[in-house]
Phi, psi and omega in degrees: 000329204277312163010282193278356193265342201251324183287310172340276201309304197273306195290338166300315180316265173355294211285319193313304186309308188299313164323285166327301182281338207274321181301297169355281182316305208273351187303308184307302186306321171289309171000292190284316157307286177334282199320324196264330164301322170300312180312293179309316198273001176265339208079337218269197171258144189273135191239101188303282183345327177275320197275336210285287168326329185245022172290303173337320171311333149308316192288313199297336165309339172271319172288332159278339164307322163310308190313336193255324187293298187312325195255309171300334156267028172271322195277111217278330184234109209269132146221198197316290177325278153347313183248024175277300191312321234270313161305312198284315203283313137022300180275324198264328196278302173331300165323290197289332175282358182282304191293332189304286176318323170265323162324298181287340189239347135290043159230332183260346175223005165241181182283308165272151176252170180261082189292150182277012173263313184285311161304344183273332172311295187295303148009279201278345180272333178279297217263323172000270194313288198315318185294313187307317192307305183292316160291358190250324176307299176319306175315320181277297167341321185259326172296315163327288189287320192281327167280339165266007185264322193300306178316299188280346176323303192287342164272356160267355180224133191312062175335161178263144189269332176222182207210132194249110184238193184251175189208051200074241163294311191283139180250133154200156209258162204232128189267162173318285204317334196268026170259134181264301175240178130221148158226209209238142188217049176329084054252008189253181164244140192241139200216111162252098155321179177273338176225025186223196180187103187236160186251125202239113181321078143186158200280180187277341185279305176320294186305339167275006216231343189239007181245165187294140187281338164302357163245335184221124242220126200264099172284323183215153180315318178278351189207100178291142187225142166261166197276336185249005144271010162291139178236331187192175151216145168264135162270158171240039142085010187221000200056045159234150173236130174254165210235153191224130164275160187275032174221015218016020147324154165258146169198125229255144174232116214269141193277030175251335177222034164314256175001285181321288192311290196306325175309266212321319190301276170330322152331283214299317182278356170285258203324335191291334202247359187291000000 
């Protein structure tokens, strides 16, 4: 089973790197036409070598756009920060590798060397805006489509309205809405009614994968709550908060799913009273 998901994960890798070098390849190339074209309508002379050498500036785009691609679908909850680095660091490196790289490699097969200070000049003065551009596009572009795939994911799919849980002897069905919580009861789940409790063969995660997320908001590691038997929260000043259920239970809300809790909270309670 572990297989297929690593196999999946490298041929996604793959098409990307090719895609990537084959653009490359073809950037490089106009370039360079330009460059022999330019050469003609000026009179002047063409130098392949020269041209060949500030082409690099070009090459260095693959490993880091992979780079940006690899490290942004690692990232399970992207936020501002995630994606400035993911743009900034890119950018700062390019700069510098460019000039390292023509330096280095004129200096070991050519006659002239390139100093790396005049190139890093022409670089950050020629080139700024393209890098900004090249590193800010892909990312935002991809952080977009993917929060609008999630979006439809979630508007597309079917939840469950009831849950067949045993009772002793007896099999019967439990609909969601009349559900207050759940929490984790290892190896089980306890699924609370406003008077009653029954124990469910599945884990809080599993189980969360079937419920709607507009109703039911994961508070604490240990506890799914639906939202709409929420009647108020409190803080308690440390950034945990507790929730006062409509039957007045208490249930504590851990400042790892605050944020979360309160939005949906707010939501809800916006559309209810509107």
């Amino acid at each position: 089973m572990n297989n297929i998901p690593t196999s999946s994960i490298s041929k996604s890798n793959r098409n990307v790197v090719s895609i990537l070098i084959v653009s490359m390849f073809i950037i490089v190339a106009t370039i360079m036409i330009q460059d022999f074209l330019r050469a003609i309508i000026n009179d002047a002379a063409f130098y392949f070598s020269e041209s060949f050498i500030f082409s690099s500036f070009w090459w260095i785009f693959v490993p880091f756009i992979f780079g940006q691609y690899f490290f942004i679908t690692r990232i399970p909850k992207k936020q501002w920060i995630h994606l400035l680095l993911i743009i900034l660091t890119p950018i700062i490196l390019h700069l510098f590798i460019f000039p390292l790289l023509v330096w280095v490699v004129s200096y070991l097969f050519y006659y002239h060397t390139y100093s790396f200070h005049q190139t890093f000049n022409y670089g950050l003065s020629e080139h700024l805006s393209m890098l900004i551009l090249f590193y800010s596009i892909p990312v935002f572009s991809y952080s977009f489509l993917t929060k609008n795939k999630k979006a439809n994911e979630i508007i597309t799919q079917q939840f469950i309205n009831s849950i067949l849980i045993a009772d002793g002897n007896k099999k019967l069905t439990i609909t969601v809405s009349e559900i207050l919580y759940f929490s984790a009861s290892s190896p089980y789940i306890t699924i609370y009614l406003e008077n009653k409790k029954y124990l469910l063969s599945e884990t809080l995660k599993s189980i969360s994968l079937k419920l709607n997320p507009a109703q039911f908001i994961r508070v604490h590691k240990s506890t799914i709550v639906n939202i709409n038997w929420v009647d108020s929260y409190t803080t308690r000043l440390n950034g945990d908060y507790d929730l006062c259920l409509k039957n007045g239970e208490r249930l504590r809300v851990s400042r790892n799913f605050a944020v979360d809790f309160k939005k949906l909270f707010n939501n809800t309670h916006h559309l209810a009273t509107k």
